[in-house]
C-alpha positions, 0 to 999 in steps of 0.5 A, spaced: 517 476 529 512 482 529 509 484 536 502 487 538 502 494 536 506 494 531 502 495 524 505 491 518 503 491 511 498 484 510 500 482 502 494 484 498 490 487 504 495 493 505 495 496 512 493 491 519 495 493 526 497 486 529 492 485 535 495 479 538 500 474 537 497 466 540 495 460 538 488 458 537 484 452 540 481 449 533 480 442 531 484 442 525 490 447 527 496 446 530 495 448 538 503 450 538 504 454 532 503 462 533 498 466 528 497 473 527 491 476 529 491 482 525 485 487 524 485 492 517 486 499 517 481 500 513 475 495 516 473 497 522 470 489 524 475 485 520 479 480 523 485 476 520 488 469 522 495 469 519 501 464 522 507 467 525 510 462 520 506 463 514 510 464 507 504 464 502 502 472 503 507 477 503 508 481 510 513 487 513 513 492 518 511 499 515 516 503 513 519 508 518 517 516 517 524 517 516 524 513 509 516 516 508 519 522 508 525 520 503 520 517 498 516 523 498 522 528 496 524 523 490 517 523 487 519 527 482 524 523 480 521 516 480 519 514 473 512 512 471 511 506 468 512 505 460 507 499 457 506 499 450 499 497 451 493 495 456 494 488 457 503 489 459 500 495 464 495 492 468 501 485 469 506 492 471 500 494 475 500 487 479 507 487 480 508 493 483 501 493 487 504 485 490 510 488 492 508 492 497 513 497 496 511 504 497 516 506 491 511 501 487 505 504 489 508 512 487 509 508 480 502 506 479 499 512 482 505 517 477 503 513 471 495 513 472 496 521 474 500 522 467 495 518 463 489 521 465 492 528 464 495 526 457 488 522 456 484 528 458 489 533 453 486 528 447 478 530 449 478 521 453 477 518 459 482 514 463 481 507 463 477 503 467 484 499 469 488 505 470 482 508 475 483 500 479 490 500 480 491 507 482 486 506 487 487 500 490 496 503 491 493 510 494 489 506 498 495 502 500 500 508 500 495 513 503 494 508 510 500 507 510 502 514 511 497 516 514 499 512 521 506 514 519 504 523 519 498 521 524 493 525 518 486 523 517 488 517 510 483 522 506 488 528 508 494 525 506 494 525 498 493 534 499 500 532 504 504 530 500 503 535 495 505 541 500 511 537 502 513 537 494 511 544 492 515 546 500 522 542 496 521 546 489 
């Protein structure tokens, strides 16, 4: 069970801090059964009521800056996603987007990166597909990071960089 404080990663919503852990006095709802009452990291006003118990959304505890740090230094060897075309990469980008695993996220956001500097080498644009996917994963990964290193989210991405040229 998470407690108030801690910050977790909510399915498809990314990061949320949970605000409190309580009942709540509703016609309809349980008056013993537990919610999560969690706040978005990236939505100032946003409030989400989420049983403790609930198994429909996807929920865990932010990695640790230990596991923030490995993952960073193994960015050079996690492989880019290989679909074949655009309808078996946007099913690979869903997967790993609703797993809500970091590792995941640097999947979509490796592939999209190498795409557009292929595509851009060939005189195209990248895809208005890979533009979503590598958006919503560095949205995910960046708030997560930037709670873990205590850096502004729009700093992170400059970050992990000078943290992979310092391993070179």
């Amino acid at each position: 069970m998470f407690q108030k404080g801690d910050y977790i990663v909510y399915g498809s919503t990314g990061v949320c801090e949970v605000m409190d852990v309580t009942t709540i006095d509703m016609a309809g709802v349980e008056k013993d059964r537990l919610y999560y009452v969690l706040h978005p990291y990236n939505d100032n006003g946003g409030r989400i009521f989420t049983p403790v118990d609930g198994k429909k959304t996807f929920m865990r505890k932010i990695i640790s800056k230990e596991e923030a740090k490995q993952l960073i230094h193994d960015i050079p060897n996690i492989e880019e996603l290989k679909a074949k075309n655009n309808k078996v990469r946007e099913e690979e980008y869903k997967e790993c987007l609703k797993s809500c695993e970091c590792k995941e996220w640097i999947k979509i956001i490796k592939t999209a990166y190498l795409r557009k500097q292929r595509r851009q080498a060939e005189g195209k644009k990248l895809t208005v597909l890979d533009t979503k996917y590598w958006k919503q994963a560095e949205d995910n990964l960046y708030s997560e990071f930037s709670i873990l290193f205590n850096i502004p989210k729009d700093k992170v991405e400059a970050y992990i960089t000078e943290q992979i040229h310092v391993l070179k």
